[in-house]
mmCIF file of the N, C-alpha and C atoms, coordinates in Angstrom:
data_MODEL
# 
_entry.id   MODEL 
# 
loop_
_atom_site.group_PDB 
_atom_site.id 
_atom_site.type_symbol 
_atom_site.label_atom_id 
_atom_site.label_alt_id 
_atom_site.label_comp_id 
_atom_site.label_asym_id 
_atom_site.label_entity_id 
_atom_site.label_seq_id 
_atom_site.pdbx_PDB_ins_code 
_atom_site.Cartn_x 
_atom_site.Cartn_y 
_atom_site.Cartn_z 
_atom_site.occupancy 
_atom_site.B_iso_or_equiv 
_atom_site.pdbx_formal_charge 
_atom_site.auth_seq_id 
_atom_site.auth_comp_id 
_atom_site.auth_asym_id 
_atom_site.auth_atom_id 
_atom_site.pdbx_PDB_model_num 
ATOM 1   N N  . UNK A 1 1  ? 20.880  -7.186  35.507 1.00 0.00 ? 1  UNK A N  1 
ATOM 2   C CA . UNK A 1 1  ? 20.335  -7.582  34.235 1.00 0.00 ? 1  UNK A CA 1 
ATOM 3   C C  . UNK A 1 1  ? 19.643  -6.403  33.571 1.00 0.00 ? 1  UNK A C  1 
ATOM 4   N N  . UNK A 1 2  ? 19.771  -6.151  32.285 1.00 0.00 ? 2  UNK A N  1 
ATOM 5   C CA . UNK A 1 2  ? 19.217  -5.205  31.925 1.00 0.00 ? 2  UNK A CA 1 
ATOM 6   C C  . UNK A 1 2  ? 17.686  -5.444  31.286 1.00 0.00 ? 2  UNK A C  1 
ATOM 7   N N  . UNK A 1 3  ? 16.648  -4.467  31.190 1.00 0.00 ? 3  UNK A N  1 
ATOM 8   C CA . UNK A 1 3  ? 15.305  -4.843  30.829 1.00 0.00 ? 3  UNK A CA 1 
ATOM 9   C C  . UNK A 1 3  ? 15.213  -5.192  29.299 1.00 0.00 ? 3  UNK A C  1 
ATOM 10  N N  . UNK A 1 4  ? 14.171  -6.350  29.362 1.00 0.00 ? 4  UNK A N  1 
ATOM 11  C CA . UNK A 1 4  ? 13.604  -6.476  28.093 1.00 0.00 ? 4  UNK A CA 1 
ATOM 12  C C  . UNK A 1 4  ? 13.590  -5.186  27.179 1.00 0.00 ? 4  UNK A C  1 
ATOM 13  N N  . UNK A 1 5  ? 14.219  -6.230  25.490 1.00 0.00 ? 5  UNK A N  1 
ATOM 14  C CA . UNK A 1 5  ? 14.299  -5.401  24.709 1.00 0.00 ? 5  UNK A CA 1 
ATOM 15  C C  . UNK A 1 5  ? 13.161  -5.785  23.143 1.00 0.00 ? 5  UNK A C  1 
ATOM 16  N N  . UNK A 1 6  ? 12.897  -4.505  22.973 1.00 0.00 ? 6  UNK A N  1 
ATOM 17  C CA . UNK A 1 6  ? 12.164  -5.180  21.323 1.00 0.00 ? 6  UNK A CA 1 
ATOM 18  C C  . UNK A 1 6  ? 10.489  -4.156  21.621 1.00 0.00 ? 6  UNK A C  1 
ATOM 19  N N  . UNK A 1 7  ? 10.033  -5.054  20.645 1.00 0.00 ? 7  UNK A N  1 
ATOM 20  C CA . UNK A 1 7  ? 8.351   -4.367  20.650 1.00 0.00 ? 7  UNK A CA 1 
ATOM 21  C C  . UNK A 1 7  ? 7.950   -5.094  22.163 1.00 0.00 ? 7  UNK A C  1 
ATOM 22  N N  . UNK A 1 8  ? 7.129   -4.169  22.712 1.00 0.00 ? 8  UNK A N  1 
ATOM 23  C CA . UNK A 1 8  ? 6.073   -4.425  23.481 1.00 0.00 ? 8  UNK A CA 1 
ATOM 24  C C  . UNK A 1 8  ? 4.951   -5.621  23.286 1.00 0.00 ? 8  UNK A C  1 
ATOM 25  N N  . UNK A 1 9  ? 4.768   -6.060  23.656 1.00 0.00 ? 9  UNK A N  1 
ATOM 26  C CA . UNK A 1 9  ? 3.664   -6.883  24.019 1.00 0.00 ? 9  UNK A CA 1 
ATOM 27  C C  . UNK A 1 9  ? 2.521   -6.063  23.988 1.00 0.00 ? 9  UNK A C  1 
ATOM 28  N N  . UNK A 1 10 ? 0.955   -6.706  22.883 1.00 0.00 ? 10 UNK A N  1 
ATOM 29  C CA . UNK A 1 10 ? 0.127   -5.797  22.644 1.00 0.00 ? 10 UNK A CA 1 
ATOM 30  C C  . UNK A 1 10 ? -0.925  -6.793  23.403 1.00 0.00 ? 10 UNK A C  1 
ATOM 31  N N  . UNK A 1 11 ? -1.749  -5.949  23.783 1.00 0.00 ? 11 UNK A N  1 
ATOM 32  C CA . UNK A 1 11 ? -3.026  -6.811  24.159 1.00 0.00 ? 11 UNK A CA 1 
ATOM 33  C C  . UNK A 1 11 ? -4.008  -7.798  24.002 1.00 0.00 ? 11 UNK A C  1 
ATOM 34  N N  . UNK A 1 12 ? -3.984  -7.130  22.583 1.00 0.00 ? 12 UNK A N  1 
ATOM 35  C CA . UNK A 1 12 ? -4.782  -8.408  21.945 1.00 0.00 ? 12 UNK A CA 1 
ATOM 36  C C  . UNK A 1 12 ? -4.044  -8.955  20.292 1.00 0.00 ? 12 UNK A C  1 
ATOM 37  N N  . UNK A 1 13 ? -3.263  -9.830  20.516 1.00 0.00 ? 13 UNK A N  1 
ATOM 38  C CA . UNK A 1 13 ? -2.769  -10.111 19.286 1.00 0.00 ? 13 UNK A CA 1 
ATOM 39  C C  . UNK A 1 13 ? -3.525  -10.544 17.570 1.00 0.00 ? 13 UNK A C  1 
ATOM 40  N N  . UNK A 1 14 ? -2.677  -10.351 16.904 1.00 0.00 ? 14 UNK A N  1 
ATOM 41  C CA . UNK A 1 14 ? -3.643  -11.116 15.733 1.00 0.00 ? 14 UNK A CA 1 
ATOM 42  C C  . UNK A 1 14 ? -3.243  -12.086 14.994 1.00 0.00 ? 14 UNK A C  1 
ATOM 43  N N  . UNK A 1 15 ? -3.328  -13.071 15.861 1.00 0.00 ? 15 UNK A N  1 
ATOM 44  C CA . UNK A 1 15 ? -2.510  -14.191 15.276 1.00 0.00 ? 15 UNK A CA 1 
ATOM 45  C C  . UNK A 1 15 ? -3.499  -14.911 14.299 1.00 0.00 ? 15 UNK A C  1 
ATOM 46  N N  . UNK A 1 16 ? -4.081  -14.901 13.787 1.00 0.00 ? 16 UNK A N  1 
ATOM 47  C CA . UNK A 1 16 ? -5.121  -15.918 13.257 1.00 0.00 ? 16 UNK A CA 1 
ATOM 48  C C  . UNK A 1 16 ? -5.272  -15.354 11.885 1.00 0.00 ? 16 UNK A C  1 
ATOM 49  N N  . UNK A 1 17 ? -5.162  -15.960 10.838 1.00 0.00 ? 17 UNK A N  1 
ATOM 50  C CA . UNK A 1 17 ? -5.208  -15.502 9.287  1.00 0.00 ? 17 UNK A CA 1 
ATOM 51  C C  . UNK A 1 17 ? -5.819  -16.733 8.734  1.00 0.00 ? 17 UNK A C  1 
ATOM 52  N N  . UNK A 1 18 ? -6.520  -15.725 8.166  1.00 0.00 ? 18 UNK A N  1 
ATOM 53  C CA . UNK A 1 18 ? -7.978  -16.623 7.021  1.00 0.00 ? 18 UNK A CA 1 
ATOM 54  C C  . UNK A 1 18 ? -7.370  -15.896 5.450  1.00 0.00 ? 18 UNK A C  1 
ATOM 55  N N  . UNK A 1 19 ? -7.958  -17.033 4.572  1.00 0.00 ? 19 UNK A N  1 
ATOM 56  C CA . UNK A 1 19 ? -8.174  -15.934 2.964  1.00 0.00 ? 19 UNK A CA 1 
ATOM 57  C C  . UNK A 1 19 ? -9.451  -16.277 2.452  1.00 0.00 ? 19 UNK A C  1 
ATOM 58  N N  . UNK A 1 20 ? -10.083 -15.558 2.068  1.00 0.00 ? 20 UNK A N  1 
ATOM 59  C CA . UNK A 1 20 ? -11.267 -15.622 1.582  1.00 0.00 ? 20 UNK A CA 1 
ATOM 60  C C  . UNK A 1 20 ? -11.416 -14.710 0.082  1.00 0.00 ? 20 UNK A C  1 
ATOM 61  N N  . UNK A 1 21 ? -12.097 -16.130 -0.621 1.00 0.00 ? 21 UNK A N  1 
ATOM 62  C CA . UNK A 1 21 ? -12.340 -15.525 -2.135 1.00 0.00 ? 21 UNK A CA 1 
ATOM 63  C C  . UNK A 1 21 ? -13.573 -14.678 -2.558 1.00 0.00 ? 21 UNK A C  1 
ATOM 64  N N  . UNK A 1 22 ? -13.790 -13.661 -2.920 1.00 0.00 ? 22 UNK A N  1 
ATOM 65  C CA . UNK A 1 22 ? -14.800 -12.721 -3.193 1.00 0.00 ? 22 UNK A CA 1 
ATOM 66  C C  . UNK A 1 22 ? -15.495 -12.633 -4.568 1.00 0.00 ? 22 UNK A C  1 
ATOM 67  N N  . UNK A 1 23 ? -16.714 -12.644 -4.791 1.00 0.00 ? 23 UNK A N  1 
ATOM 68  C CA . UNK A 1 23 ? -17.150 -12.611 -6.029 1.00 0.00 ? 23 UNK A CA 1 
ATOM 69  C C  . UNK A 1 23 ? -16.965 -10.434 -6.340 1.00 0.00 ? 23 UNK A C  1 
ATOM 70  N N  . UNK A 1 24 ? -16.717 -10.156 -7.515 1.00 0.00 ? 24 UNK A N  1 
ATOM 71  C CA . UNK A 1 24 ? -16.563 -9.099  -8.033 1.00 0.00 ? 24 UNK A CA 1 
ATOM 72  C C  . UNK A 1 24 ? -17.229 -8.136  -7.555 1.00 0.00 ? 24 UNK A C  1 
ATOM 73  N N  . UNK A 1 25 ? -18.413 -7.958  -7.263 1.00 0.00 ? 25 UNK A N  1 
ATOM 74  C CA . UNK A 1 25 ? -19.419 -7.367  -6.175 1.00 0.00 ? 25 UNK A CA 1 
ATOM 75  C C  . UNK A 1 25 ? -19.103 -7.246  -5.034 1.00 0.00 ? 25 UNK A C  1 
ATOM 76  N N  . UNK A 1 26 ? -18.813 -8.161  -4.216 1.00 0.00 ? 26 UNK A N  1 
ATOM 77  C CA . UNK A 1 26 ? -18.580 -7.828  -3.318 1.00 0.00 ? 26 UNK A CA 1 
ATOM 78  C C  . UNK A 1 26 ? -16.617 -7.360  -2.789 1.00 0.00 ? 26 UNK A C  1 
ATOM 79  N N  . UNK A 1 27 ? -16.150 -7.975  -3.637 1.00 0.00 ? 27 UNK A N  1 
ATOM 80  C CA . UNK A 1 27 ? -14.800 -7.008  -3.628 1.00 0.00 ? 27 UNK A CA 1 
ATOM 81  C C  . UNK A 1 27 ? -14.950 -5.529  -4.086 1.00 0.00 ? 27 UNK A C  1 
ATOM 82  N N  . UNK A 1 28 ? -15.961 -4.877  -5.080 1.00 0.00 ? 28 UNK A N  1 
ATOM 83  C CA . UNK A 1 28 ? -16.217 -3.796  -5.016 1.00 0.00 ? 28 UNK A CA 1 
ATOM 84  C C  . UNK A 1 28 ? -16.707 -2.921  -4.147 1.00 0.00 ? 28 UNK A C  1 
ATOM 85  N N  . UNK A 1 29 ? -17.479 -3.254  -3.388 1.00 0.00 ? 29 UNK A N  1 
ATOM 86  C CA . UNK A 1 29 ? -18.409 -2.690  -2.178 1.00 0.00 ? 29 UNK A CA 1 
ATOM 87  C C  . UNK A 1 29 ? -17.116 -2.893  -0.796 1.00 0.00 ? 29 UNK A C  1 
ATOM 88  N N  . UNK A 1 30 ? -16.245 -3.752  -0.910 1.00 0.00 ? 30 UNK A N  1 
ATOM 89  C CA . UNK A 1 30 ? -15.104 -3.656  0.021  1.00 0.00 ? 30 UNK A CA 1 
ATOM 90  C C  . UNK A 1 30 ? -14.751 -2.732  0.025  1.00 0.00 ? 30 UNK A C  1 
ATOM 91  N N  . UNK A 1 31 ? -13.557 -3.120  -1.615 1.00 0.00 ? 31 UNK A N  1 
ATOM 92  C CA . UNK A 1 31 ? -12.917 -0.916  -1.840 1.00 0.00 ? 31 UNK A CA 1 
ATOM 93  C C  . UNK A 1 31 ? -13.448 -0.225  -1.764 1.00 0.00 ? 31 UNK A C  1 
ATOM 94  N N  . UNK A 1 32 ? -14.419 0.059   -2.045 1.00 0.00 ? 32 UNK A N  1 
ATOM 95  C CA . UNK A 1 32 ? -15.649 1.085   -1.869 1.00 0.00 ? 32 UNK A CA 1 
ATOM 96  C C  . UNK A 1 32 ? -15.697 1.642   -0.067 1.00 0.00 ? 32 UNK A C  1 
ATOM 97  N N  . UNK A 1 33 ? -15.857 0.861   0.694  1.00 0.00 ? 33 UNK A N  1 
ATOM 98  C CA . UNK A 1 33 ? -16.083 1.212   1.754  1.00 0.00 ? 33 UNK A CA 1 
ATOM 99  C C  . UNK A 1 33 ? -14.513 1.745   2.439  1.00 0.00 ? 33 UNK A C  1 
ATOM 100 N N  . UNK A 1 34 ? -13.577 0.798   1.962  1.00 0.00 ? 34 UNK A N  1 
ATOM 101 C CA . UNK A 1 34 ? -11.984 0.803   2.201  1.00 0.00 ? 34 UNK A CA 1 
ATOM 102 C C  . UNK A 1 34 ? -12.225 2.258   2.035  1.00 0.00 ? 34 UNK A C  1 
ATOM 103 N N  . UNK A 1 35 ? -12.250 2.647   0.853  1.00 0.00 ? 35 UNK A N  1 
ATOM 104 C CA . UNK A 1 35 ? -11.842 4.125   0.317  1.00 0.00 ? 35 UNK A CA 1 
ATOM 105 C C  . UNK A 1 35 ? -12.804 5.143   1.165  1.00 0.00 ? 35 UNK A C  1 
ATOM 106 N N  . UNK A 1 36 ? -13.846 5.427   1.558  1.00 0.00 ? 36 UNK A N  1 
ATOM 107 C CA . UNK A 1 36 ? -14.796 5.584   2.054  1.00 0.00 ? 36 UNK A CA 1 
ATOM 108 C C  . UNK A 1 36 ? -14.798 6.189   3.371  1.00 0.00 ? 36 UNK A C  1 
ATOM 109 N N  . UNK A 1 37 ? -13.907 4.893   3.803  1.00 0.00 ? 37 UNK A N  1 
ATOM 110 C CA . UNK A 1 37 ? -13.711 5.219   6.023  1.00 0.00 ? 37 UNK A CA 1 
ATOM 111 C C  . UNK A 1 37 ? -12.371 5.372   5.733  1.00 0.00 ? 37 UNK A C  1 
ATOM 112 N N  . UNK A 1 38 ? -11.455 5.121   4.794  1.00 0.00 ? 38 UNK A N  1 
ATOM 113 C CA . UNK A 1 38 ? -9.794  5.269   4.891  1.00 0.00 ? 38 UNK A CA 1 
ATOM 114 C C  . UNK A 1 38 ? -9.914  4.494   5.721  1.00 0.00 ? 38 UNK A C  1 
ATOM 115 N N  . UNK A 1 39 ? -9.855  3.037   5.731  1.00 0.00 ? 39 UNK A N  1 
ATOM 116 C CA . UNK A 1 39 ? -9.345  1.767   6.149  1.00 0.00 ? 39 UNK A CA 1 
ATOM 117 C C  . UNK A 1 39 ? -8.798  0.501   5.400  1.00 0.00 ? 39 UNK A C  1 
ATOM 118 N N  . UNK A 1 40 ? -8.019  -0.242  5.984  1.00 0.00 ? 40 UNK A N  1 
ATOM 119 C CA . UNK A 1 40 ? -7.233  -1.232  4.798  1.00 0.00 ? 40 UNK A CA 1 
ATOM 120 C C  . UNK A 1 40 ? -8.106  -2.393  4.830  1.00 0.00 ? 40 UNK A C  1 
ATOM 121 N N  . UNK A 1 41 ? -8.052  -3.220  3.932  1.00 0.00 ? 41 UNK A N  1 
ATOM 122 C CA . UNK A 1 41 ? -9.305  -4.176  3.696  1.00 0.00 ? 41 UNK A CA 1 
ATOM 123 C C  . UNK A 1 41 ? -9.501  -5.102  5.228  1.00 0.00 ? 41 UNK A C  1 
ATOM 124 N N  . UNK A 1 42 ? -8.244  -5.135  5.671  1.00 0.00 ? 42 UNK A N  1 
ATOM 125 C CA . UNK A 1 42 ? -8.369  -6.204  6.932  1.00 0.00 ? 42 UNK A CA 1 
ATOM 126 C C  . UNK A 1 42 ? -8.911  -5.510  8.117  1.00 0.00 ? 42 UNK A C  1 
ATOM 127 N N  . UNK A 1 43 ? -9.379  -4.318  8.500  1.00 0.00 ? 43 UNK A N  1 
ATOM 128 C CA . UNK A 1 43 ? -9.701  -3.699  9.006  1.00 0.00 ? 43 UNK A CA 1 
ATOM 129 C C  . UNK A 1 43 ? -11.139 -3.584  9.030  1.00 0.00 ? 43 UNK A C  1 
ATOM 130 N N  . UNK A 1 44 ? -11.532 -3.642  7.867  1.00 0.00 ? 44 UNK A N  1 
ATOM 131 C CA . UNK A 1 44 ? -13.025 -3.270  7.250  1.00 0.00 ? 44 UNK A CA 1 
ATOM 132 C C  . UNK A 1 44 ? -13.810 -4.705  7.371  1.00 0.00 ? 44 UNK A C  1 
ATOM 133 N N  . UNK A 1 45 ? -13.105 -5.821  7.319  1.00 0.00 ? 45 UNK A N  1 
ATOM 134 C CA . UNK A 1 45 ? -13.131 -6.814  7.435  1.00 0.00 ? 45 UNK A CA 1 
ATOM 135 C C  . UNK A 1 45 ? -13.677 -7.259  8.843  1.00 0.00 ? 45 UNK A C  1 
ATOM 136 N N  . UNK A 1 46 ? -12.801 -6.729  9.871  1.00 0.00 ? 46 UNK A N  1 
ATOM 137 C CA . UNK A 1 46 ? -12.397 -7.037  11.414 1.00 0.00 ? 46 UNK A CA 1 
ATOM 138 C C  . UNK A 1 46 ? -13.903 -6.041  11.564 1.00 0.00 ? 46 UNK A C  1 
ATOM 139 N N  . UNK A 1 47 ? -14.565 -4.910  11.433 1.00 0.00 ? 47 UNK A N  1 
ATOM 140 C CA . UNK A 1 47 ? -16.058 -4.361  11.451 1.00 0.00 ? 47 UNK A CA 1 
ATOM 141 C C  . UNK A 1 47 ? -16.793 -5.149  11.052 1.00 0.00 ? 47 UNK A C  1 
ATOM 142 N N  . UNK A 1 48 ? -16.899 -5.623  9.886  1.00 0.00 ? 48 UNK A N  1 
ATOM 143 C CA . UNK A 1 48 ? -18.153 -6.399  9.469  1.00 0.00 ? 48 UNK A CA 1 
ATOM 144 C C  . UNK A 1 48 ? -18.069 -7.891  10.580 1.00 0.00 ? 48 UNK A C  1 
ATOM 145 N N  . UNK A 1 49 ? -16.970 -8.491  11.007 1.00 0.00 ? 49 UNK A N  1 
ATOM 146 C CA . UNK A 1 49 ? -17.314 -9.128  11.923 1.00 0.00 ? 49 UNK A CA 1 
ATOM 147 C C  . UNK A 1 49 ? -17.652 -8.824  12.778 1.00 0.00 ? 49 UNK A C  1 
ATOM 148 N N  . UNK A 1 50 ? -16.927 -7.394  13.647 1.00 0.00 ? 50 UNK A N  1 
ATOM 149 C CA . UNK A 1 50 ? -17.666 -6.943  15.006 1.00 0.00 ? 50 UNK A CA 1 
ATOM 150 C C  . UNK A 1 50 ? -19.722 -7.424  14.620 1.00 0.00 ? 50 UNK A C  1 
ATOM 151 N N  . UNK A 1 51 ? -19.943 -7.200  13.824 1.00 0.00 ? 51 UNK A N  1 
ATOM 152 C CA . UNK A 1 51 ? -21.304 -6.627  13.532 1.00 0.00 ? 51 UNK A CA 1 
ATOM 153 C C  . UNK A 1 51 ? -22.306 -7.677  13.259 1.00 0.00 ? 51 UNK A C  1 
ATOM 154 N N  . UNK A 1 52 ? -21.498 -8.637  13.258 1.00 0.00 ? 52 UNK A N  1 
ATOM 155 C CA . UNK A 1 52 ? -21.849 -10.078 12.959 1.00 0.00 ? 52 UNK A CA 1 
ATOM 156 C C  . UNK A 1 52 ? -22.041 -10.718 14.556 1.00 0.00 ? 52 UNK A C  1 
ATOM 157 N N  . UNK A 1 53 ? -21.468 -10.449 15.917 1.00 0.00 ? 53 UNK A N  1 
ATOM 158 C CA . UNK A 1 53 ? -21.846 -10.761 16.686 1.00 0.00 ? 53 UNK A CA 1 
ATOM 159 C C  . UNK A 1 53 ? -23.377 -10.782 17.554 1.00 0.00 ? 53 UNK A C  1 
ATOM 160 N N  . UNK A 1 54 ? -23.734 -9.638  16.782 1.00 0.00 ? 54 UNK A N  1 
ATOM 161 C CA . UNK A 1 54 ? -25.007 -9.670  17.464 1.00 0.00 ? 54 UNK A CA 1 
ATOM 162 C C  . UNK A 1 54 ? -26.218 -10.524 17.168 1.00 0.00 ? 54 UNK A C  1 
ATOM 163 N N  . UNK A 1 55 ? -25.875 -11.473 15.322 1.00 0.00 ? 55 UNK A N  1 
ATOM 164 C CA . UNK A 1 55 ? -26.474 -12.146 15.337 1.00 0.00 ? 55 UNK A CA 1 
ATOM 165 C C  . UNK A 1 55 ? -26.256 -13.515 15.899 1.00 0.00 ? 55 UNK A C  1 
ATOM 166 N N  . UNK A 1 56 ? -25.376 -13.447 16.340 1.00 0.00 ? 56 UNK A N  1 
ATOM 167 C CA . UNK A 1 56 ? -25.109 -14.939 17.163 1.00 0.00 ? 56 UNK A CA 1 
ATOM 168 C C  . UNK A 1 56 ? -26.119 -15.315 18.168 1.00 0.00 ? 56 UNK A C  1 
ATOM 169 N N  . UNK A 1 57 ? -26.916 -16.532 18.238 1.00 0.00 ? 57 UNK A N  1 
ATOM 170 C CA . UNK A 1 57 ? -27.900 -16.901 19.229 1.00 0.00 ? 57 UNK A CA 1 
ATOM 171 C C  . UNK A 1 57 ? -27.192 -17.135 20.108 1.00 0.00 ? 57 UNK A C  1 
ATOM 172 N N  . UNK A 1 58 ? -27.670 -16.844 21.301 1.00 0.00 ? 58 UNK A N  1 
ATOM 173 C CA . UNK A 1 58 ? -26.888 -17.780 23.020 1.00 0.00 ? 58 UNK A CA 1 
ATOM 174 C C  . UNK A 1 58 ? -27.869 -18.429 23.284 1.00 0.00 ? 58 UNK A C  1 
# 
């Protein structure tokens, strides 16, 4: 039999999609930062949540 073919299997997938509506301000301060770190909005996005964990109570 010959081996599996195609993309690899990644570690942590990203299966999960949200949309969220932005008031003008804060879609500015997005691009802003987008342009900023050279990152794409879903990215910049995926940080501000990292950053959001620490306020989580246990």
């Amino acid at each position: 039999m010959s081996p599996r073919t195609g993309r690899p299997k990644i570690e942590n997938p990203k299966s999960e999609r949200i949309t969220v509506r932005l008031d003008n301000e804060s879609f500015e301060t997005l691009k802003a930062y987008c342009k900023q770190e050279n990152v794409e909005k879903a990215e910049a996005v995926r940080r501000g949540i990292e950053k959001l964990k620490s306020d989580i109570k246990k």
